[in-house]
C-alpha positions, 0 to 999 in steps of 0.5 A: 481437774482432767477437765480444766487441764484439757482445756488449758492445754486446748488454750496454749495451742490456740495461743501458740497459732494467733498470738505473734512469737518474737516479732513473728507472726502465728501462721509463720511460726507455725510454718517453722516448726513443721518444717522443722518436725517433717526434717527431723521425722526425715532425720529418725527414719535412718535412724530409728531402722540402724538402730533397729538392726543394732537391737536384734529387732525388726525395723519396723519396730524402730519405727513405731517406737521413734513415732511413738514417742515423738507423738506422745512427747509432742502431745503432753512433754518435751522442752525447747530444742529437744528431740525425742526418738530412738537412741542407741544407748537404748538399743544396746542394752535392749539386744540381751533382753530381746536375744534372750527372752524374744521381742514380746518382754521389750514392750513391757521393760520400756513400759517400765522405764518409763515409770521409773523415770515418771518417778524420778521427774516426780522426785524431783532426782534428775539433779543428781546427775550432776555427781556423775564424773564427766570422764564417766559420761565420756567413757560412756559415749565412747564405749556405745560408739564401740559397741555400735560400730562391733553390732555393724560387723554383722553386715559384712557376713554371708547372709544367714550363716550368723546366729543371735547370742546375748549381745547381737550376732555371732559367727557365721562366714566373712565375706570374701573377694567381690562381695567384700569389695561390693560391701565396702564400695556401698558403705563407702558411699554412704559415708560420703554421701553423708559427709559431703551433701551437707556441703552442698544442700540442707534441704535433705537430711544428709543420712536419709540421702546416703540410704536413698541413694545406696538403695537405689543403686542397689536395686537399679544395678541388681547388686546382691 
């Protein structure tokens, strides 16, 4: 049976690469989507770092989780037009777990998860969702938003002076005079960057621009 699915799947990719897609050809096609993978890999780098910071983790542990399930849903799931990297309503959640317990116990509460969600997709349960009131799904999203924007606070404290608590960091010293004013100018740029490059040029994806373009004044500038 393992057998018989890996060769089907072996099948599905050879079709994928000769056989024409809406009037396209299979090498144009196949051009498409790497494009497409390689602008949303660009994409979750930003990302999957912010979020990172969001969960009380070091970035690199975003970065191997976002590769990681963008392979293994590239590989054996997914669906048209999905994407699939790190999220901040994960990444809020996980901050008590890992505040309390230490990043060890955060591989194994995903793990776990995962198996959950394998039984409800077995189950056949995800329609349920449906009974879920849209005002409760809007409170929701509004809520992470707030918690997102309150986990960022952090960054605007002395480095080193803010300890861990069950939902990130907590007091430490405020910036004050030219460190604020400096702090404010860099996020401000960012924004804009953000804001404005998608007005101009798609080629980059517009948050990867904002952190190359602050980091590299940064560190051209010798700004601390």
């Amino acid at each position: 049976m393992v057998k018989s699915a890996l060769v089907q799947y072996a099948d599905d990719i050879s079709a994928a690469f000769t056989k024409p897609r809406n009037g396209e050809l299979g090498v144009a096609q196949a051009k498409t989507e790497v494009l497409s993978g390689l602008t949303v890999a660009l994409a979750l780098v930003p990302e999957a770092v912010a979020f990172s910071f969001v969960a009380g983790v070091e970035p690199l542990v975003g970065l191997y989780a976002a590769f990681i399930v963008g392979l293994i849903t590239a590989l054996i799931g997914g669906r048209p037009g999905m994407i699939s990297g790190a999220t901040g309503a994960l990444a809020v959640v996980m901050v008590a777990l890992v505040a309390q317990h230490g990043v060890e116990y955060l591989f194994a509460t995903v793990v776990l998860m995962g198996v959950i969600q394998i039984v409800f997709g077995a189950m056949h349960w995800g329609k349920f969702i449906r009974l879920v009131p849209h005002p409760v799904m809007l409170g929701f999203v509004n809520g992470l938003a707030i918690v997102i924007f309150l986990a960022q606070l952090s960054q605007f404290q002395v480095p080193g002076t803010a300890v861990a608590s069950g939902h990130g960091m907590s007091g430490g010293e405020w910036l004050s005079g030219l460190p604020l004013v400096l702090m404010l100018g860099l996020v401000g740029l960012t924004m804009a960057v953000i804001y404005l490059l998608p007005k101009v040029t798609t080629v980059i994806p517009a948050p990867l621009a904002g952190i190359l373009i602050t980091a590299g004044l940064v560190l051209a500038l010798g700004l601390e």
